[in-house]
C-alpha positions as CSV (number, residue, x, y, z in Angstrom):
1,X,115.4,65.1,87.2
2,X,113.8,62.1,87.9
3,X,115.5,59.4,90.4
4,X,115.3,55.6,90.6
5,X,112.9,54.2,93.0
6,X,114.5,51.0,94.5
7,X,113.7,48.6,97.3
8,X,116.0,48.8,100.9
9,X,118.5,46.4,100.3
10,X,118.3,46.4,96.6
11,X,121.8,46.6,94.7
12,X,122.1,49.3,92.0
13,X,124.0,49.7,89.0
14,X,125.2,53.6,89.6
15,X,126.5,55.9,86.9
16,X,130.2,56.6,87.0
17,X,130.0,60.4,87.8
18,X,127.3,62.5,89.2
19,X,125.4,59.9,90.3
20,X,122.1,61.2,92.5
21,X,121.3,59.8,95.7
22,X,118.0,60.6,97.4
23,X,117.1,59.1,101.1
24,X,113.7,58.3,101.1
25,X,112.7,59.4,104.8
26,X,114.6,62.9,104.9
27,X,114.7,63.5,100.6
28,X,118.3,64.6,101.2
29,X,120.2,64.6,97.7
30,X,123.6,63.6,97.7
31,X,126.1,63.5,94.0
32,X,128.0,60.7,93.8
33,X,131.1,60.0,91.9
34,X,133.2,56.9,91.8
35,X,136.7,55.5,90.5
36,X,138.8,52.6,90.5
37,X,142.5,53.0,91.9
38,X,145.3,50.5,91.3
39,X,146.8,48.9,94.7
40,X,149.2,46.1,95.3
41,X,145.9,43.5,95.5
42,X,144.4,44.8,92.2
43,X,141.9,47.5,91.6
44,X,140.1,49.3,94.6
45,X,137.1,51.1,94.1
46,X,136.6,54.7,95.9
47,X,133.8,57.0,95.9
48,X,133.2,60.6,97.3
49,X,129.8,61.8,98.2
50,X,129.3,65.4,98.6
51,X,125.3,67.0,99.3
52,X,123.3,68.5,96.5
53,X,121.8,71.5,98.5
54,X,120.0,72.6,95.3
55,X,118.7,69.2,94.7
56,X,117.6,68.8,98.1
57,X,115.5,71.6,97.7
58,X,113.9,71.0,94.8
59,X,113.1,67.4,95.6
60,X,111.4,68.8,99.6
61,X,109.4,71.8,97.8
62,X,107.9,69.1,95.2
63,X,107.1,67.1,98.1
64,X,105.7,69.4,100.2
65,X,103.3,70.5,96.9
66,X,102.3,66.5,96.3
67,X,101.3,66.5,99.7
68,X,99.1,69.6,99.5
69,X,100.8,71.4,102.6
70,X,102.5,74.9,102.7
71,X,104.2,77.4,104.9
72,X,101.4,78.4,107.4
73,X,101.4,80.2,110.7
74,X,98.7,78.1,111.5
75,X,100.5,75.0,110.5
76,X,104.5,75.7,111.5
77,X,107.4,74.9,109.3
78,X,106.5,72.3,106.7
79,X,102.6,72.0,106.7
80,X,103.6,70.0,109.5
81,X,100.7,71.2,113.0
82,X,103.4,71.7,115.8
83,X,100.3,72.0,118.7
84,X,101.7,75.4,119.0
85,X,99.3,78.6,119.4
């Protein structure tokens, strides 16, 4: 799945159900869905936002392969070096 790259503070036009959220400094996934809800002052929009584990993962693996690191002793969790022996 491929997910819209926008700019901070850019507004969005989001799919009524399912919509995919992806943070762009930890790549957590998040599924959105949104309705409206009649009150006494009109309409009221609500959303729920619930994690996409699966998602998540898929989107942090692809990254990790992009950036040419893997699981390493050597290297710790990540790719990332820790400074640990």
């Amino acid at each position: 799945m491929r997910y819209a790259k926008t700019k901070p503070g850019e507004w969005i036009q989001p799919i009524r159900w399912g919509y995919k959220m992806i943070c762009c400094d930890c790549r957590l996934v998040h599924a959105l869905d949104f309705r409206l809800v009649a009150h006494a002052s009109g309409k009221k929009i609500q959303f729920r936002a619930r994690r996409d584990n699966r998602a998540t993962g898929q989107i942090r693996r692809r990254m990790r392969k992009r950036a040419g690191l893997c699981r390493t002793k050597k290297n710790g969790p990540g790719g990332v070096k820790t400074g640990l022996p």
